[in-house]
TORZA-709652 format. One record per residue (C-alpha): x, z, y. Coordinates in steps of 0.2 Angstrom, whole numbers, padded with zeros to 4 digits. Layout:
! TORZA-709652
+-------+-------+-------+
:     X :     Z :     Y :
+-------+-------+-------+
:     X :     Z :     Y :
...
+-------+-------+-------+
This chain:
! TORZA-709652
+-------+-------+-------+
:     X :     Z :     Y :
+-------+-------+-------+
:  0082 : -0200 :  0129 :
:  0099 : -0193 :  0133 :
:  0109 : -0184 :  0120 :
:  0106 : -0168 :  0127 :
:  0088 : -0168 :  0126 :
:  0087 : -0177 :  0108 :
:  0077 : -0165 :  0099 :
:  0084 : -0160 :  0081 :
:  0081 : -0170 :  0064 :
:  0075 : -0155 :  0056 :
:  0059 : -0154 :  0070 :
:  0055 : -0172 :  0067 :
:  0054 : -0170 :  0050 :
:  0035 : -0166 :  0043 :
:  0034 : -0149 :  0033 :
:  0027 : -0153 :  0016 :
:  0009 : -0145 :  0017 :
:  0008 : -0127 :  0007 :
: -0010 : -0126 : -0002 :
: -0022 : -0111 : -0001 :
: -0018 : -0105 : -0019 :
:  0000 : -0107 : -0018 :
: -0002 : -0099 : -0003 :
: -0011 : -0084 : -0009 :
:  0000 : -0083 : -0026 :
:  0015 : -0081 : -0015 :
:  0007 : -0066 : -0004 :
:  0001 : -0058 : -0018 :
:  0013 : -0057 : -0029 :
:  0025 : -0052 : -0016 :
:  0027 : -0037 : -0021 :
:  0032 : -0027 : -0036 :
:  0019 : -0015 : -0036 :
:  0004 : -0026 : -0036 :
:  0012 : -0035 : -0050 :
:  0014 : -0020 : -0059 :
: -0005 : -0015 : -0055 :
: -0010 : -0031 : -0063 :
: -0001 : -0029 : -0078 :
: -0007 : -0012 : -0080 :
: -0026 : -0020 : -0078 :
: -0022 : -0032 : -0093 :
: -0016 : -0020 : -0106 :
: -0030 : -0011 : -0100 :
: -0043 : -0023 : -0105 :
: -0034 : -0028 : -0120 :
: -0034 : -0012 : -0125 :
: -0053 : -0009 : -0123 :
: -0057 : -0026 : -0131 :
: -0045 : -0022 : -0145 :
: -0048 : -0006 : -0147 :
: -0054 : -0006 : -0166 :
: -0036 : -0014 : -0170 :
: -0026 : -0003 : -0161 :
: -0031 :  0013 : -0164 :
: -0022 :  0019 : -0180 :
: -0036 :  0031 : -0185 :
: -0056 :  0033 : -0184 :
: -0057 :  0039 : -0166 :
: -0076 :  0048 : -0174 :
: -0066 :  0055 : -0192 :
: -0066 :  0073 : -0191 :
: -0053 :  0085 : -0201 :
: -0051 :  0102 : -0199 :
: -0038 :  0103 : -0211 :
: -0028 :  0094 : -0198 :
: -0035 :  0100 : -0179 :
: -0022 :  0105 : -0165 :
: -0007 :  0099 : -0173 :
:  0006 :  0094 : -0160 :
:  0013 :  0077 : -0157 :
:  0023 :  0069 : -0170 :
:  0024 :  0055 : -0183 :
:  0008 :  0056 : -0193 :
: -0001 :  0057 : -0176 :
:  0007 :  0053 : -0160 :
: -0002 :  0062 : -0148 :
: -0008 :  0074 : -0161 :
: -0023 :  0080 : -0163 :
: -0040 :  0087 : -0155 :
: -0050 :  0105 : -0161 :
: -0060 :  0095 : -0174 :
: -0044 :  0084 : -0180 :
: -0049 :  0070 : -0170 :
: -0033 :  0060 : -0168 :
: -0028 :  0059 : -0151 :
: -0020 :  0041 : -0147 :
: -0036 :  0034 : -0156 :
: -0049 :  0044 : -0144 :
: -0038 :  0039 : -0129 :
: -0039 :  0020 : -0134 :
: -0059 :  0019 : -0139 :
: -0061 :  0029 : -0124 :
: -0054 :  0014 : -0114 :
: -0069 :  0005 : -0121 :
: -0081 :  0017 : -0111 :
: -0071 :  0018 : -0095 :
: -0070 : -0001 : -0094 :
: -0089 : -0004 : -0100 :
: -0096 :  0009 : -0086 :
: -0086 :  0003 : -0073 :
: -0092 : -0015 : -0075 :
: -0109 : -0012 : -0076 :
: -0111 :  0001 : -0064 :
: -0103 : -0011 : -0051 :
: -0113 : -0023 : -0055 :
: -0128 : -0015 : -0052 :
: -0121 : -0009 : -0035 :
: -0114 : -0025 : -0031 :
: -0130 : -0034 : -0035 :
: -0143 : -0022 : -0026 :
: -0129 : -0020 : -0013 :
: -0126 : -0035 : -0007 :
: -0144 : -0042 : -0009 :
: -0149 : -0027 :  0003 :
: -0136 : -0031 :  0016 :
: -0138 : -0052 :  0015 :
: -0157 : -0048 :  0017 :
: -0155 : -0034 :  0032 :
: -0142 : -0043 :  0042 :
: -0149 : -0061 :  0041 :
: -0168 : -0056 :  0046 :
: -0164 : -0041 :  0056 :
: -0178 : -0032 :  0065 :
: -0190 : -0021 :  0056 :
: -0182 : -0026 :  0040 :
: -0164 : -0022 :  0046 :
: -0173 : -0005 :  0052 :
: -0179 :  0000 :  0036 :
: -0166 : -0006 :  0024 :
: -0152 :  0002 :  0032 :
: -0161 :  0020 :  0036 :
: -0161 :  0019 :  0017 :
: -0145 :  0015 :  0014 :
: -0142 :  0029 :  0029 :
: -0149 :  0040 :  0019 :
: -0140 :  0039 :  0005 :
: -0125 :  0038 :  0013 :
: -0128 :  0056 :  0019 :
: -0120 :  0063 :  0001 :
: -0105 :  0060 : -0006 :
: -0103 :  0049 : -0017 :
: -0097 :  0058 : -0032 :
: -0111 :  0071 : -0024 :
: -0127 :  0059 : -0027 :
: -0120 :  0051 : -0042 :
: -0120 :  0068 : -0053 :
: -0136 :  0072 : -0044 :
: -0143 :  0056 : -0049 :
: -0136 :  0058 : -0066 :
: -0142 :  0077 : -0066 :
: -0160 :  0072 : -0065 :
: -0159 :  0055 : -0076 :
: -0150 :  0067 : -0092 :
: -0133 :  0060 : -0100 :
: -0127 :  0045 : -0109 :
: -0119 :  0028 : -0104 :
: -0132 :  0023 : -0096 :
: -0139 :  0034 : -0086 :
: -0122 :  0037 : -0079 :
: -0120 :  0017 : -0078 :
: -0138 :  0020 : -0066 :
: -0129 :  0032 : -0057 :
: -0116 :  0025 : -0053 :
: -0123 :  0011 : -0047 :
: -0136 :  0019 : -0035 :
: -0123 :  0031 : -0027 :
: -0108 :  0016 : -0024 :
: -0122 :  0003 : -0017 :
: -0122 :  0008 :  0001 :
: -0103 :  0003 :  0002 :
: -0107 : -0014 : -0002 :
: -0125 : -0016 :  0008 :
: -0113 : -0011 :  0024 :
: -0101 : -0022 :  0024 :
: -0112 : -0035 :  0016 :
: -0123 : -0034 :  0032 :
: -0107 : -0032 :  0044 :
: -0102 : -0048 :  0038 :
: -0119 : -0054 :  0038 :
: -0120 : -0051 :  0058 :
: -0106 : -0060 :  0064 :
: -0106 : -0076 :  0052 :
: -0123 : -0079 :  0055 :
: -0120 : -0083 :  0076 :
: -0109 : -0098 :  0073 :
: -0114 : -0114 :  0077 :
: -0113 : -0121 :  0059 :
: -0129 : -0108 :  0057 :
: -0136 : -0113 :  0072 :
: -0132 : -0132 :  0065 :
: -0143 : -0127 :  0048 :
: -0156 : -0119 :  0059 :
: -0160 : -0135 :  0067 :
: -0159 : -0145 :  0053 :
: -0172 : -0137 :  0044 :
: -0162 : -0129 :  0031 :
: -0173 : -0115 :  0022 :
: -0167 : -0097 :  0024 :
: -0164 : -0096 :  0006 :
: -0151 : -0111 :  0006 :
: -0143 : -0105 :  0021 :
: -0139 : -0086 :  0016 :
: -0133 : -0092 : -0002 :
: -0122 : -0107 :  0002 :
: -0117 : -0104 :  0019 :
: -0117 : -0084 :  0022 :
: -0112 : -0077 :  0005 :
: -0096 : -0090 :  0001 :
: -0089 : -0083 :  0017 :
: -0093 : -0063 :  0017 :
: -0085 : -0065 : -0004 :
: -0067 : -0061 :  0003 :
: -0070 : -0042 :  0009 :
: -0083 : -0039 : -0007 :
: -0070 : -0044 : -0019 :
: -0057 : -0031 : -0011 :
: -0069 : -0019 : -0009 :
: -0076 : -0023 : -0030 :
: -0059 : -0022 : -0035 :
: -0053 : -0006 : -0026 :
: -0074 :  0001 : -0031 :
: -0069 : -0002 : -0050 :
: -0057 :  0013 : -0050 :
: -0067 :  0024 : -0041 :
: -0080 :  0022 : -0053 :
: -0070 :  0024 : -0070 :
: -0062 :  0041 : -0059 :
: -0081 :  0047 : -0054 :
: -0086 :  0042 : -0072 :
: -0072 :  0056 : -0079 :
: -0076 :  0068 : -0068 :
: -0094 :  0068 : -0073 :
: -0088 :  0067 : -0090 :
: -0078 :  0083 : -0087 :
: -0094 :  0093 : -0078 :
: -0106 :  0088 : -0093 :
: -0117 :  0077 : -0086 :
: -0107 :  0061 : -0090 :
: -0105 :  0055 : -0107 :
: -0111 :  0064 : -0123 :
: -0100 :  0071 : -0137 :
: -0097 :  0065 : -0151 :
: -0093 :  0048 : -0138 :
: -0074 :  0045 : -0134 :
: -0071 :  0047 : -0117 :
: -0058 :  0050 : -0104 :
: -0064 :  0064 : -0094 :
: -0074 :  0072 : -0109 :
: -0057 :  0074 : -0116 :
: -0049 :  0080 : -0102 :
: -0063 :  0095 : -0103 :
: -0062 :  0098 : -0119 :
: -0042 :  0099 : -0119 :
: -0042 :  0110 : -0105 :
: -0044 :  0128 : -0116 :
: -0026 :  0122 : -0124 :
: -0017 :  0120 : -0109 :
: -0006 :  0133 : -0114 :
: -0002 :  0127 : -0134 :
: -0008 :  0110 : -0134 :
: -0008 :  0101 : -0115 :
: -0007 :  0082 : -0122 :
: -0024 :  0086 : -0125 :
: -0027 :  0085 : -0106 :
: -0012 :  0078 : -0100 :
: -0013 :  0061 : -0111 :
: -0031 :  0057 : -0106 :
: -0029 :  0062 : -0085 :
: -0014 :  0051 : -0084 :
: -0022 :  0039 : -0090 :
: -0035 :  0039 : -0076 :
: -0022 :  0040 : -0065 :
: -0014 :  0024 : -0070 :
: -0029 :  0016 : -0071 :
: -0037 :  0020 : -0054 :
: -0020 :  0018 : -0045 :
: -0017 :  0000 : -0053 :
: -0035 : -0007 : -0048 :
: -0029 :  0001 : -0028 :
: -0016 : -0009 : -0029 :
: -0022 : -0025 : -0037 :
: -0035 : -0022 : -0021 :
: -0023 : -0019 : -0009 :
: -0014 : -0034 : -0015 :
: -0030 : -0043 : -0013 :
: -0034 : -0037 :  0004 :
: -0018 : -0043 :  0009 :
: -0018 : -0063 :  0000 :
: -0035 : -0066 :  0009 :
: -0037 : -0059 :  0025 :
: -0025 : -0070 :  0037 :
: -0020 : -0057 :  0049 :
: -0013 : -0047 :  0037 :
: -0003 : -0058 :  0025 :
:  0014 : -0052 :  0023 :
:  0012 : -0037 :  0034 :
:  0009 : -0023 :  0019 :
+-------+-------+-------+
């Protein structure tokens, strides 16, 4: 080999091998705003799971002596029409927000996916019927069908956490059975087939391990959407009950003392905002670690 075709040292030399997770660590934590969402998410839980210890009063205590004062040292966010200190709703009512949207995507998730595994892997009259379902459901809104749902069933946690669910399902049997479609063609399926693996060992540890990327972009970006949906049926009445603390029942009932007292509204709605804009971009982030066409593109 002649000097002026001797290839450098540097391309003889083997790159040291870069694993998955460090791999996925660097992408996602590239960028500020991610890291910043996941911050946000973890004082969040702590804050729910905490709550009792944090709070610097009773967030249930009620003293008319002491209701609409403004913001100041004895209560920092002041104080509600029935002397409900502020600061302490606002962290209890992290408590529900995070409780709701756990369970409420669980059940979506659950159902969900167990709808789309089931339709796409059989297919034929029971992809027909199973999706015309889920059709049918996705003909309202979301927020739509859940305060319908939650209209019939009456208020409280739980039948807002069964509202919830019911409305956000479709998303998940969709893309479930999207995913469903193209994995189950290749030829490590085929391979199974012909092995005489059982239907049941084939969608559980061959199909679901590989539709779990998408669903866990789409669970995490579906967790804020179900704490905002949560407030806003908090807000028309037909979420949580008073005397519960809750996010978008505050909001509602702040909302008279815009003009004298708007911490009242303001504390509780930017709360929401942070909360649902942290969880996008923690899923963003997500979105863009595990799917390899888009790693260090957004």
């Amino acid at each position: 080999m002649t000097e002026g075709n001797a290839l450098p040292i540097d391309a003889l030399v083997a790159r040291p091998h870069t694993s998955e997770f460090v791999r996925f660590r660097r992408v996602f934590f590239g960028r500020g705003i991610v890291i910043f969402g996941t911050v946000a998410i973890l004082l969040f839980i702590l804050t729910a799971i905490f709550a009792p210890f944090l709070a610097p009063y009773n967030a249930y205590d009620q003293d008319l002596s002491s209701s609409l004062l403004q913001p100041g040292r004895g209560h920092l966010l002041g104080t509600d029409s029935l002397g409900r200190d502020t600061l302490s709703r606002l962290i209890y009512g992290s408590r529900n927000s995070l409780m709701i949207g756990v369970v409420a995507l669980g059940i979506a998730a659950t159902i969900g996916i167990s709808m789309g595994l089931i339709a796409g892997y059989f297919g034929g009259w029971i992809y027909t019927i199973i999706m015309r379902f889920i059709d049918s459901l996705m003909c309202f809104p979301m927020i739509l069908l859940a305060l319908l749902i939650a209209s019939l069933l009456g208020g409280g946690v739980k039948n807002v956490m069964l509202a919830l669910g019911i409305a956000m399902l479709p998303g998940y049997a969709r893309l479930m059975c999207g995913q469903v479609l193209s994995i189950k063609e290749n030829d490590y399926i085929l391979a199974e087939h012909s092995a005489g693996a059982s239907h049941l060992r084939i969608m559980l540890r061959h199909i679901l391990p590989n539709c779990l990327p998408p669903l866990l972009v789409l669970l995490t970006m579906q967790i804020g959407a179900a704490i905002l949906a949560e407030a806003g049926l908090s807000f028309l009445g037909v979420g949580i009950e008073p005397p519960a603390a809750a996010w978008g029942l505050m909001v509602s009932d702040g909302r008279m003392y815009l003009l004298t007292n708007p911490v009242l509204s303001f504390a509780p709605g930017i709360a929401i905002m942070l909360v649902v804009f942290a969880f996008n971009m923690v899923g963003d982030g997500l979105r863009d670690a595990l799917d390899p066409r888009l790693r260090g593109t957004l």
